[in-house]
C-alpha positions in Angstrom: -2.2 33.8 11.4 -0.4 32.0 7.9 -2.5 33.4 5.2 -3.4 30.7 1.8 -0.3 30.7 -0.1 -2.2 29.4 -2.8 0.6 29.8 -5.3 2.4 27.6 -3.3 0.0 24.7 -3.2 -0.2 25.0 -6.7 3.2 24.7 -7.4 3.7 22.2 -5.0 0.9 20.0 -6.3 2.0 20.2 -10.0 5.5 19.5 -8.9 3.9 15.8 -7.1 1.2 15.0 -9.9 4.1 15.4 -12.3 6.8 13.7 -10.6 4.6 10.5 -9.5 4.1 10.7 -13.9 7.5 10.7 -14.5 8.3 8.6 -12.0 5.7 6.2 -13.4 7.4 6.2 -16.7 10.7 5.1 -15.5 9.3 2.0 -13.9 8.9 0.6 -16.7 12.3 0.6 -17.9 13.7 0.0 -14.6 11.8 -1.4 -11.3 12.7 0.4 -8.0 14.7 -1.2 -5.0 11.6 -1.6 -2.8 9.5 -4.2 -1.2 10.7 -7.8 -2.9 13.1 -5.7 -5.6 15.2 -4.8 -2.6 18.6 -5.8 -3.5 21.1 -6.4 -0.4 23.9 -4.0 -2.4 24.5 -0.9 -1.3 23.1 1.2 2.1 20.3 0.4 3.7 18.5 1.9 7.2 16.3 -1.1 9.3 13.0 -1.6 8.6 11.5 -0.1 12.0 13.8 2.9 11.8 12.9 3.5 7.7 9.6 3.3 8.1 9.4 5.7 10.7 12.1 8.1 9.3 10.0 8.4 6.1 6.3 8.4 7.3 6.6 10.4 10.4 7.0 13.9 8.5 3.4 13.2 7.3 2.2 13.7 11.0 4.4 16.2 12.6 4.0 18.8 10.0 0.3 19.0 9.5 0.5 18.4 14.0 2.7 21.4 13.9 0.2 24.0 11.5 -2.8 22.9 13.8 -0.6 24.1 16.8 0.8 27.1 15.4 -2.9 28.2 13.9 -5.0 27.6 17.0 -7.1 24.4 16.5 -10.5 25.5 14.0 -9.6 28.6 13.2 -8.8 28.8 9.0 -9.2 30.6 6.0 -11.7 33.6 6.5 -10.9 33.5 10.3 -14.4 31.5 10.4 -14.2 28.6 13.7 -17.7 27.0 14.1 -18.7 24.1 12.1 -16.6 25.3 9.1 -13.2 25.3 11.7 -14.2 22.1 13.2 -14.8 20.3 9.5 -11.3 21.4 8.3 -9.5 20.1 11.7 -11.9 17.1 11.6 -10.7 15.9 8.3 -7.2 17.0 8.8 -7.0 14.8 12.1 -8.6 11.7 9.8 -5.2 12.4 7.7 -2.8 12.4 10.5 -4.6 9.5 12.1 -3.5 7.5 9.1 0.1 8.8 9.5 0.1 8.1 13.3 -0.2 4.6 12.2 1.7 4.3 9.6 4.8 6.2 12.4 4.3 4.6 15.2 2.7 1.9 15.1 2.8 0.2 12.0 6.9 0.9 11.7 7.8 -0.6 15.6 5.7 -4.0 14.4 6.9 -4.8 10.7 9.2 -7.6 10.6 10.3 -7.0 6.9 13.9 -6.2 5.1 16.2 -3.1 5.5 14.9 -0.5 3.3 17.7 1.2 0.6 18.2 4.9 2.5 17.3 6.4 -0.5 14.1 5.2 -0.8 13.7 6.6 3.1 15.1 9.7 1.8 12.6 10.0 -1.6 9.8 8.6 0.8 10.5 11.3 3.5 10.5 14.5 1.0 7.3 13.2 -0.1 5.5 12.8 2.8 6.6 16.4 3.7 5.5 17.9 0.9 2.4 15.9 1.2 2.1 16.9 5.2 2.5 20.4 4.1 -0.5 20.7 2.0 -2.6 18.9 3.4 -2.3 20.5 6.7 -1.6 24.3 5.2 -4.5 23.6 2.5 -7.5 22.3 5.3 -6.4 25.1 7.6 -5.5 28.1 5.8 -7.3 27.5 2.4 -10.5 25.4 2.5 -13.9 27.0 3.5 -16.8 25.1 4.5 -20.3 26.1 5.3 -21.8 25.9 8.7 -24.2 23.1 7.4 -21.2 20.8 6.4 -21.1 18.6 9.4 -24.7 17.3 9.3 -24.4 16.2 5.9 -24.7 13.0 4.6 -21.5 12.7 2.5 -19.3 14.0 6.2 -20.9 10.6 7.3 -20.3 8.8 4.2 -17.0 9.7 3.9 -16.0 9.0 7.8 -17.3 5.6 7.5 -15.6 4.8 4.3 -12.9 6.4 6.1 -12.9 4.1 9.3 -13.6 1.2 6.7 -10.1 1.6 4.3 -8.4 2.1 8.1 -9.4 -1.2 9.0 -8.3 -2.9 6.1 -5.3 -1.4 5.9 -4.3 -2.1 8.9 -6.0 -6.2 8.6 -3.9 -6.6 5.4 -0.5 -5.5 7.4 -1.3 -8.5 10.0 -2.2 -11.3 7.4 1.2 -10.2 5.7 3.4 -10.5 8.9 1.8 -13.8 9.9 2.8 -15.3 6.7 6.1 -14.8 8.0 7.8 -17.0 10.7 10.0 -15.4 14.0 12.8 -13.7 12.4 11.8 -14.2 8.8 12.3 -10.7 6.5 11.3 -12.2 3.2 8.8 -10.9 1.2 5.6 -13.4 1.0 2.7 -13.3 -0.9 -0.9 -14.7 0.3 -2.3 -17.2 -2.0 -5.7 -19.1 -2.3 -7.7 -19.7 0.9 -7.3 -23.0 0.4 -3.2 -24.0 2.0 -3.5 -27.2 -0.6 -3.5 -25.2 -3.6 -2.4 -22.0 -5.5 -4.3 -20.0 -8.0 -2.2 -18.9 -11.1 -3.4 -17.3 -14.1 -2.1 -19.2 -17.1 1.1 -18.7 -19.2 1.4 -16.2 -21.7 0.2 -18.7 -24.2 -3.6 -19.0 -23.9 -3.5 -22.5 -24.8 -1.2 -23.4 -21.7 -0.3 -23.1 -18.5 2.5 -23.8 -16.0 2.8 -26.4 -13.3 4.9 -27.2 -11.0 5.9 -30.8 -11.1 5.3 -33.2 -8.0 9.4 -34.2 -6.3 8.0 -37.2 -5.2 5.7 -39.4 -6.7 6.2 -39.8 -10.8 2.8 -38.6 -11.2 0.6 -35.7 -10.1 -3.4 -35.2 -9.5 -4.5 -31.5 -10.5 -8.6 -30.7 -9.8 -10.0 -29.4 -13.0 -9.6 -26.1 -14.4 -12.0 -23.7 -12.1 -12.4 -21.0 -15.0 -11.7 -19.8 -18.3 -8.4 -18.3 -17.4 -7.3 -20.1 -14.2 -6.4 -23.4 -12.5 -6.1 -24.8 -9.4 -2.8 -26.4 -8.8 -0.9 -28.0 -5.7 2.0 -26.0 -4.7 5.4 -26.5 -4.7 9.1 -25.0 -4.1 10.3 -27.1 -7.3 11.5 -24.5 -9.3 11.3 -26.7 -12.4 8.1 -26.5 -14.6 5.9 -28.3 -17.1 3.4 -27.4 -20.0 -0.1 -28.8 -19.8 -2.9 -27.2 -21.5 -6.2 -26.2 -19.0 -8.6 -28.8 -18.4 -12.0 -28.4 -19.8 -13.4 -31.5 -18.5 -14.8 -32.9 -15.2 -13.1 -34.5 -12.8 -9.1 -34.6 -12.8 -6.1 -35.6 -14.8 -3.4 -36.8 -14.5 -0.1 -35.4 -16.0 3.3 -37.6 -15.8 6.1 -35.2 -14.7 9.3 -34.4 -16.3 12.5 -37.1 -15.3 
């Protein structure tokens, strides 16, 4: 049986709090090829095949420790409701990852991903695998009261709960885009007429899109202190209006 490397897990964890810090830094000085900053330069692995290269590490490994140690058995050789905790949260964890693998990765529709973002994404999920599965299994120790407690419900549900979003939010995303589509869309207001946008970078002001047809343009009045409802449009071309404060609507003469 693996004994806690706890040394290890130390080491391992600084190395990821500090890398995801530095690798915070550098964002903002240069954005990363990902999501809608994908450029179409340079190799790239399919969507499908990405996501499952880089995700799947995340499940086999910890799968693989729960194998090799025997199911509940863990640090201090004690099985019971201690064992059973540990392997309960760790399946919660590779649950997620299951999804994420196999699931969520054969039903995206999006853009080839750079390979090496799969490759970054993939040596991160197997460190992140690792302990996780080595830490519940080999490190952790519960008492043999944890399971009837009220934060192992708690936490479950609120476990179930950010599942179900999750995996909500993917489908609204892919039905915003049409059969064969791979560009990256954002949902807007509930309402299809309009869009909410917070205003421009001058508080006095903010940006509209002008009308293509008509000369004119009706915009509903300003539904806060620091938004506005406005109709939506591909025009790339905008206008300065300041925020209405009035009822009713106005009615702003677009740019020739």
């Amino acid at each position: 049986m693996m004994e806690c490397l706890d040394p290890v897990v130390f080491f391992l964890s600084g190395a990821l709090i500090t890398g995801g810090a530095l690798f915070l830094w550098a964002q903002t000085r240069r954005r990363t090829a990902y999501g809608r900053y994908v450029s179409a330069e340079g190799r790239c692995c399919p969507a499908r095949l990405g996501w499952f290269l880089q995700e799947v590490p995340a499940f086999l490994l910890p799968l693989l420790l729960l194998l090799l140690t025997g199911g509940a058995g863990g640090a201090g050789g004690a099985g019971g409701a201690g064992g059973t905790g540990r392997t309960l949260l760790l399946c919660t964890f590779m649950l997620h990852y299951f999804h994420r693998s196999f699931i969520y990765a054969l039903r995206t529709r999006g853009r080839p991903v750079p390979l090496t973002t799969v490759l970054y994404a993939a040596i991160f999920c197997s460190l992140n695998g690792f302990l996780q599965g080595h830490h519940l299994l080999h490190c952790a120790r519960f008492d043999h009261t944890w399971l009837s407690r009220a934060r192992m419900a708690a936490g479950s549900l609120l476990f179930v709960v950010g599942l179900s979003i999750n995996i909500h939010s993917d489908l609204i995303l892919r039905r915003l885009r049409e059969p064969g589509e791979v560009v990256y869309r954002i949902p807007h207001d509930p309402d299809p007429r309009y869009i909410l946008i917070p205003p421009d970078t001058d508080p006095h002001y903010v940006l509209i899109p002008p009308d293509p047809d008509p000369h004119y343009i009706l915009i509903p009045p300003d539904t806060g202190p620091r938004h506005i409802l406005i109709p939506p449009d591909p025009d790339p071309h905008y206008i300065l209006i300041p925020p209405d404060t009035g009822p009713g609507h106005i009615l702003i003469h677009t740019r020739s």
